[in-house]
Structure formats: C-alpha cells, structure tokens
C-alpha positions in Angstrom: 4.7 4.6 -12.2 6.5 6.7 -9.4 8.6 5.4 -6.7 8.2 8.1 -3.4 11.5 7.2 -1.1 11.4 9.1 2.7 14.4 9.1 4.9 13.8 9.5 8.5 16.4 10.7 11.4 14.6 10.7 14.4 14.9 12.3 17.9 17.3 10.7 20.5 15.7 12.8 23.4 12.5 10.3 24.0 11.8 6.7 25.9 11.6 5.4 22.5 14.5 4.7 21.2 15.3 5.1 17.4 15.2 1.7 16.4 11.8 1.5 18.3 10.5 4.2 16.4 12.0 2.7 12.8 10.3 -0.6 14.0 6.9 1.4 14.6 7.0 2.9 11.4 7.4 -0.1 9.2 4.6 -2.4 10.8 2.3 1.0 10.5 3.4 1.9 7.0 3.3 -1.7 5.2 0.4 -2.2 6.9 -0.8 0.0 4.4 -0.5 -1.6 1.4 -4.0 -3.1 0.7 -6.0 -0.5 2.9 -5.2 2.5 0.4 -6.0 2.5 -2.8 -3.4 2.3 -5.4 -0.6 2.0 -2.8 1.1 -0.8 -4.8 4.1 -1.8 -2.6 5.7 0.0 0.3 8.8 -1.5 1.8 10.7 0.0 5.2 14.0 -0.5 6.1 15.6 -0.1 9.3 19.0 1.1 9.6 21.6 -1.0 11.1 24.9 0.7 11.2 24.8 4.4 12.8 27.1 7.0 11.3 26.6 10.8 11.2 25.2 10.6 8.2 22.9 8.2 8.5 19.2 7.9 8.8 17.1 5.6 11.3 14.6 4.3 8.4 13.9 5.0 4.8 10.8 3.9 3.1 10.2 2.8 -0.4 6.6 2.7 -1.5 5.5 2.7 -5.2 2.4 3.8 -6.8 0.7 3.9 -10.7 0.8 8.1 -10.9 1.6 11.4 -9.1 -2.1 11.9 -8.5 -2.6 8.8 -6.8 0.3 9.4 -4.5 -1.1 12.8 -4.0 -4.3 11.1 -2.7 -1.9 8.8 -0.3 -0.4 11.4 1.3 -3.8 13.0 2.7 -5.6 10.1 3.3 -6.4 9.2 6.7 -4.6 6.2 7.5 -1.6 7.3 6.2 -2.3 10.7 8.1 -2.6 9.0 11.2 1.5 7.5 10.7 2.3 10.7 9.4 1.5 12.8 12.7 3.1 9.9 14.9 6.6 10.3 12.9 6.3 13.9 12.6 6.2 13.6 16.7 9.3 11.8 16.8 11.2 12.7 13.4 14.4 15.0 13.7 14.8 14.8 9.9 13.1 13.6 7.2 14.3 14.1 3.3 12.5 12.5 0.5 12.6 12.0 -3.6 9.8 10.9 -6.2 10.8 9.6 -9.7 8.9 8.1 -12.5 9.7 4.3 -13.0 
C-alpha cells in the first residue's frame, strides 16, 4: 500500500483567494475516489492557521501499489485538477511511503 501526501502553497496575487482555491481542490480531488481506479481513499485538508511556513492544503490519498498511483497521476480526471492547481499553486512538495 502507498500513501502519496501533496502540500500546496498557493498564489496570493488572484481573485481567488487561498482558501477558495484549498476549498476547490478538495471537492475536485475527493471527488475522485470511485471514478479512478484503485484510488482507495483521498482526504484534503484545508489549512486553518497561516504562518510562514505553512501550506494552504495538503492531500492524503492512498492507493494498493506504486504502479497504480503511477496510472493516477496521468489519468485524465485527475489531469484535469492537476492543470487547475498548477494554475494557481506557488508551491507544492510532496512524499510517497509504503504502508
């Protein structure tokens, strides 16, 4: 099993505001689960307390192997959240470890 965590910062220089964006993000990206094949859970959180360091959003999605989160990463519907945060992202950092 691997567990695929993504932090997001996102830009503060559009009419959306961060917590917009973090709110866009989760409906899109749990949305998900049940669509994509082998996408077993996928969890967003929103940030509530800004710091310097912080991020806006940080999603948690789990899935049975490396290969089949391979497969998530290119498949459509996941593509088509991918290119609306990579529109609006500042930063994004992520890690993948076996369960």
């Amino acid at each position: 099993m691997i567990r695929h965590i993504v932090m997001w910062k996102f830009r503060r220089d559009l009419e959306e505001t961060p917590a917009e964006i973090a709110n866009e993000m989760k409906s899109r990206l749990e949305a998900l689960v049940g669509k994509i094949d082998g996408l077993l859970r996928a969890e967003v959180g929103v940030n509530i307390k800004e710091t310097d360091s912080s991020y806006d959003a940080v999603l948690t999605a789990d899935f049975p192997s490396f290969e089949v989160m391979e497969a998530y990463k290119v498949h459509p519907l996941h593509v088509e959240v991918s290119n609306y945060c990579k529109s609006r992202r500042e930063q994004r950092v992520d890690v993948d470890y076996e369960l």
